[in-house]
Phi, psi and omega in degrees: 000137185283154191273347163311299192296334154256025155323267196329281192322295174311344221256359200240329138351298203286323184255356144306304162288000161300316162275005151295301189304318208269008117348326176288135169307167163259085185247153131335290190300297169287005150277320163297301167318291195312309180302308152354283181291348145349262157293023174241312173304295197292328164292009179285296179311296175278331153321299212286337184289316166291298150348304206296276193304349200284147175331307215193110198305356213268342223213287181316315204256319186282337129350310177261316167271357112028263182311325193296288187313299159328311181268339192299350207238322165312322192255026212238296201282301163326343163283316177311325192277316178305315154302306175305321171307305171105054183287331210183109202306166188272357152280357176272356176261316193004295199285302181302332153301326172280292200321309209308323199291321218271329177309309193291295198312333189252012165264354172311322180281346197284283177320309182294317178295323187278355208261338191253341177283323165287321174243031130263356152316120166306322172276355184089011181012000000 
């Protein structure tokens, strides 16, 4: 996948979960929750924008994405307690959970390419 479609791909996370949470009862719990799966589903997306930018793949870019994988996998276990709690049935999580699984995997897979690419790079790419 090209770093547009997954520009695009985070970003439509991001506003899928936007209309889970705002889905939710209005409880104490699912408000706490909710912020919570919130800010970690919408920082994927600007993280992953930033990485896009960064200077110097050896430091910069893994680094920040890095940061992508901690929260796609954060937001990831809050998708899980909204289900699990029963704040929201578990097939209305369903779909954002497999996104959540499929985003960590592939910056996961991302992150290993760059790591193996730095240090067989001489400069350290």
């Amino acid at each position: 996948m090209d770093e547009q479609a997954f520009k695009q791909r985070t970003k439509q996370f991001a506003l899928r979960s936007i209309r889970l949470v705002e889905a939710l009862p209005r409880t104490l719990a699912s408000g706490t929750i909710g912020r919570q799966f919130l800010r970690c589903a919408t920082v994927v997306g600007a993280n992953y924008r930033a990485a896009c930018r960064g200077k110097s793949v050896a430091d910069v870019v893994i680094a920040k994405l890095g940061i992508v994988e901690e929260e796609t996998d954060e937001a990831l276990y809050w998708l899980e307690l909204i289900s699990d709690s029963g704040l929201m049935p578990t097939d209305r999580v369903a779909d954002l959970k497999k996104e959540a699984d499929e985003l960590t995997a592939m910056v996961v897979a991302s992150i290993k390419t760059l790591r193996k690419r730095k240090s067989t790079s001489p400069e350290g790419v």
